[in-house]
Legacy VTK file of the C-alpha trace (Angstrom):
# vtk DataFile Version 3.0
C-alpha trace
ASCII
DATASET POLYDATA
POINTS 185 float
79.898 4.087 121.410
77.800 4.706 117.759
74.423 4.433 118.071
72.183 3.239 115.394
71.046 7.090 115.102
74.406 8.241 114.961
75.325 5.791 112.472
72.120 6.525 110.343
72.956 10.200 110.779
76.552 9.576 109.610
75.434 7.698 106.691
72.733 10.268 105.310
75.463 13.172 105.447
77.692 11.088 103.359
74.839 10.096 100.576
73.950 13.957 100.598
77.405 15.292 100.260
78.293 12.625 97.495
74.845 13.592 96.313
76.226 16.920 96.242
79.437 16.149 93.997
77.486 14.226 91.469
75.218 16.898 90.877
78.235 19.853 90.620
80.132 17.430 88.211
77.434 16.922 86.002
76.086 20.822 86.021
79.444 21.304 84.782
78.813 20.270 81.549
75.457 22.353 81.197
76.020 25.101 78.943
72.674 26.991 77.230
72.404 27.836 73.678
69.738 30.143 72.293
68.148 30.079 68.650
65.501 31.998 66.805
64.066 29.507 63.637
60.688 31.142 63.295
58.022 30.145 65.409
59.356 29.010 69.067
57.366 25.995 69.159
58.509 23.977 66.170
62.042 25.103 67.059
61.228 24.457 70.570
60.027 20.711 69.856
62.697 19.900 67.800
65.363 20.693 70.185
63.685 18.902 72.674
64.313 15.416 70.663
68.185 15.669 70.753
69.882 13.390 73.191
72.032 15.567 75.570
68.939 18.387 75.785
68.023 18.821 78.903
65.488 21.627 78.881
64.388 24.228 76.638
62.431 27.468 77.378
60.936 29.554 74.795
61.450 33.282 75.022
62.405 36.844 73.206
65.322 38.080 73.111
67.099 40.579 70.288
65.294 43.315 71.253
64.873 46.826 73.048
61.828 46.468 75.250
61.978 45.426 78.806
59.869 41.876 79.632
58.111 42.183 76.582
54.634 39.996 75.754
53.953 38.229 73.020
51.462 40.610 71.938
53.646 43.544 71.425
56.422 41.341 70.243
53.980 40.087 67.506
53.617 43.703 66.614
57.907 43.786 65.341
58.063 47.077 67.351
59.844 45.736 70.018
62.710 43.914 67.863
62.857 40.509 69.283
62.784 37.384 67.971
60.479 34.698 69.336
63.826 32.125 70.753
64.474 29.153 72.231
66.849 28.566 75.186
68.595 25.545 74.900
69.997 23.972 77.966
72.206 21.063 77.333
75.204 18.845 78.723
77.623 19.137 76.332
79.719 15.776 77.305
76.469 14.497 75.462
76.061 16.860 73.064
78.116 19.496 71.548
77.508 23.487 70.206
78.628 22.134 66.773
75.503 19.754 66.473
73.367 22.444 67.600
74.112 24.121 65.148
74.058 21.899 62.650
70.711 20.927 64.102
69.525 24.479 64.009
70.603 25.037 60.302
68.719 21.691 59.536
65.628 22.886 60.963
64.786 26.041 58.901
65.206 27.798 55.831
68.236 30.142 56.887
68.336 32.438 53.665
64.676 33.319 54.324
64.946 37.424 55.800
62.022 38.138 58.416
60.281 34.676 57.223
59.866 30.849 57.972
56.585 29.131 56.462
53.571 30.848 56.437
55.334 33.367 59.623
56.441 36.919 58.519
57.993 39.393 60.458
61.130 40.561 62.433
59.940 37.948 65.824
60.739 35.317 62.917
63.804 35.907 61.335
66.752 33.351 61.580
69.343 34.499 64.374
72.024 32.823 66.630
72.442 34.556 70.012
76.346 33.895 70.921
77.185 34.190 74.601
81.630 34.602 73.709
83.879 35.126 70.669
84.423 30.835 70.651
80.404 30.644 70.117
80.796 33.448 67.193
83.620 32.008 65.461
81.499 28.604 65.770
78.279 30.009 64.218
80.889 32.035 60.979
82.121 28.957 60.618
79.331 26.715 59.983
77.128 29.808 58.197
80.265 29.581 55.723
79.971 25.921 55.336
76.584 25.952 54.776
76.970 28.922 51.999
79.641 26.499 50.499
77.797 23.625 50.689
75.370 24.600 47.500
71.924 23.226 49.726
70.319 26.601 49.194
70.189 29.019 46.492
70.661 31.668 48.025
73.155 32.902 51.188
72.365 32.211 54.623
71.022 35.386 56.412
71.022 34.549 59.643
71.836 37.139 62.272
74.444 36.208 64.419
74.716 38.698 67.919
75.510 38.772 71.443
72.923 37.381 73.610
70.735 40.143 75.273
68.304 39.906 78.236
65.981 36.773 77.140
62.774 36.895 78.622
60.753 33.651 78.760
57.603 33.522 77.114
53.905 33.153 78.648
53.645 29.690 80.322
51.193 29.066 77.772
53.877 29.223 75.443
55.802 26.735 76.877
55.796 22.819 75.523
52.866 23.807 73.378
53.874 20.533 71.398
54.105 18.511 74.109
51.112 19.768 75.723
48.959 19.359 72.657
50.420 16.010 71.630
51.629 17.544 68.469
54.730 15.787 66.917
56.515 18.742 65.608
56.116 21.362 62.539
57.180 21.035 59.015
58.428 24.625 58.373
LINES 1 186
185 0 1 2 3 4 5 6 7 8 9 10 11 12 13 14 15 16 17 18 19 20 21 22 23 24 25 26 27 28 29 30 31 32 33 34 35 36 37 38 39 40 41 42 43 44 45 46 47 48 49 50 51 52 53 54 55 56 57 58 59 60 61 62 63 64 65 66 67 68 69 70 71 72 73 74 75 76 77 78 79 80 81 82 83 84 85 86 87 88 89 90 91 92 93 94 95 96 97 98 99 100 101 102 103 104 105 106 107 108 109 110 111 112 113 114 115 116 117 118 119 120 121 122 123 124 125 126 127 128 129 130 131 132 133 134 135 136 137 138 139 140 141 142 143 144 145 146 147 148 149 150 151 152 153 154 155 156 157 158 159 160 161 162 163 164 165 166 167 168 169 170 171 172 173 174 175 176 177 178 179 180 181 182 183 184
């Protein structure tokens, strides 16, 4: 004989474990991108507005120091570059219109510079994870060259991903948390 409790308990293992699938299926299309543009936060907010984002975290990677601060990355002794990790579903979005997105965003033939920022934490750098990701990034840096938008090359750096460390919390959704609409760069 089922009893209502058995029933009930019958019913909530099913909604969990179908629960379960739905969540695996769609963390299968989560990949993470990471991007240096200059300052994290404008690069940070403008990430944030693409459909198929699904978090970002702002961070240094690039570097030699172990869980640097943003103090002594500030200083360029370190050698990071103030990023942005850039978790996405890519069944919404792909790593081709992040990257157009990040070329978009910031002057890319700038060396150590974006705006009124200077120094090595700034400079314009992709972070590939595998070769596809690398061939990706050559690719569009030589369509962008081609394209005639700038005057000069693209210097971006393009290198394997490192340890990223995620910036102070204060760091994080500065935008957001200061109802700032983005940065003009």
């Amino acid at each position: 004989m089922i009893t209502r409790n058995s029933t009930l308990y019958n019913f909530s293992l099913f909604s969990i474990s179908l629960f379960s699938i739905v969540m695996a299926q769609e963390s299968k299309n989560n990949d993470k991108a990471f991007f240096a543009a200059g300052c994290f936060w404008g690069v940070e907010s403008t990430f944030q507005a693409l459909e198929g984002v699904i978090s970002t975290t702002v961070g240094y990677t690039g570097g030699k120091a172990k869980d640097p601060s943003y103090e002594v990355v500030c200083t360029g002794i370190t050698g990071h570059a103030e990023a942005v990790e850039v978790l996405y579903d890519a069944s919404v979005v792909s790593y081709e219109n992040l990257l157009n997105t990040f070329f978009e965003l910031h002057d890319p033939t700038t060396i150590d510079r974006q705006g009124p920022d200077v120094g090595s934490q700034y400079r314009s750098a992709v972070f590939y994870k595998n070769e596809e990701e690398k061939i990706l990034i050559e690719i569009k840096i030589n369509q962008v060259n081609e394209s005639g938008k700038f005057r000069s090359k693209v210097v971006t750096e393009v290198a394997p991903l490192s340890d990223f460390y995620d910036a102070e919390d204060y760091h994080q959704d500065y935008y957001k948390k200061r109802g700032i609409i983005g940065c003009a760069i």
